[in-house]
N, C-alpha and C positions, 0 to 999 in steps of 0.2 A: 504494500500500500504506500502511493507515493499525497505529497501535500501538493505537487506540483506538476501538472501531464509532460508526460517525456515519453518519443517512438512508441508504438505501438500501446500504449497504454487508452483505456476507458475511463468516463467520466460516471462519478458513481457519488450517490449520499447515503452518507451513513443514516439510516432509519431508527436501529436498536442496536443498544452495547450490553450482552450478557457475561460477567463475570464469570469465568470457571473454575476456581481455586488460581493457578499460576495465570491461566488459560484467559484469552477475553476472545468470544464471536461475537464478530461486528457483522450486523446486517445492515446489507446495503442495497440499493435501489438505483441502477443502470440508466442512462436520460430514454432509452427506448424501455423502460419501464422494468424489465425484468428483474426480478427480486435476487441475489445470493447473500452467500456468508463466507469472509473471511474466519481463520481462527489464527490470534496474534499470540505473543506472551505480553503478559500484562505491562513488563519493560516497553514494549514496542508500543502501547496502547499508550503509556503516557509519553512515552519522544515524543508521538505524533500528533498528543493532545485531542484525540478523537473526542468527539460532543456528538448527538443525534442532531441535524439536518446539516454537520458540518459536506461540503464538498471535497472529495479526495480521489483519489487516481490509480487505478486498478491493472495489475498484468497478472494473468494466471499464472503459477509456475507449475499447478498441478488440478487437474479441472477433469471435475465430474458429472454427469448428467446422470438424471433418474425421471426415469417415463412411468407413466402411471396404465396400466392396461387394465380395461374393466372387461 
């Protein structure tokens, strides 16, 4: 998660910050609307100074999808 868009990166708002013990998922909301979640160490969550409707800037380095079949 970057504070400032750099190559290939997305522009994304942080929605909700859940606390995991060490662990913080940040969920965030993509300008084309699609919902994910990073998960930081809690060190990274405050460098970053994350806040919910802050603006921040996203590269996957490991990205998953999950489909829903009825």
């Amino acid at each position: 998660m970057l504070r400032e868009p750099e190559d290939g990166s997305d522009e994304a708002t942080v929605d909700r910050i859940v606390h995991l013990g060490f662990e913080v998922r940040v969920e965030l909301v993509r300008a084309d609307g699609e919902k994910l979640w990073a998960q930081v160490t809690r060190d990274a969550c405050e460098e970053l100074g994350l806040e919910a409707g802050q603006t921040v800037y996203i590269r996957a380095s490991r990205e998953r999808v999950f489909t829903v079949s009825l």
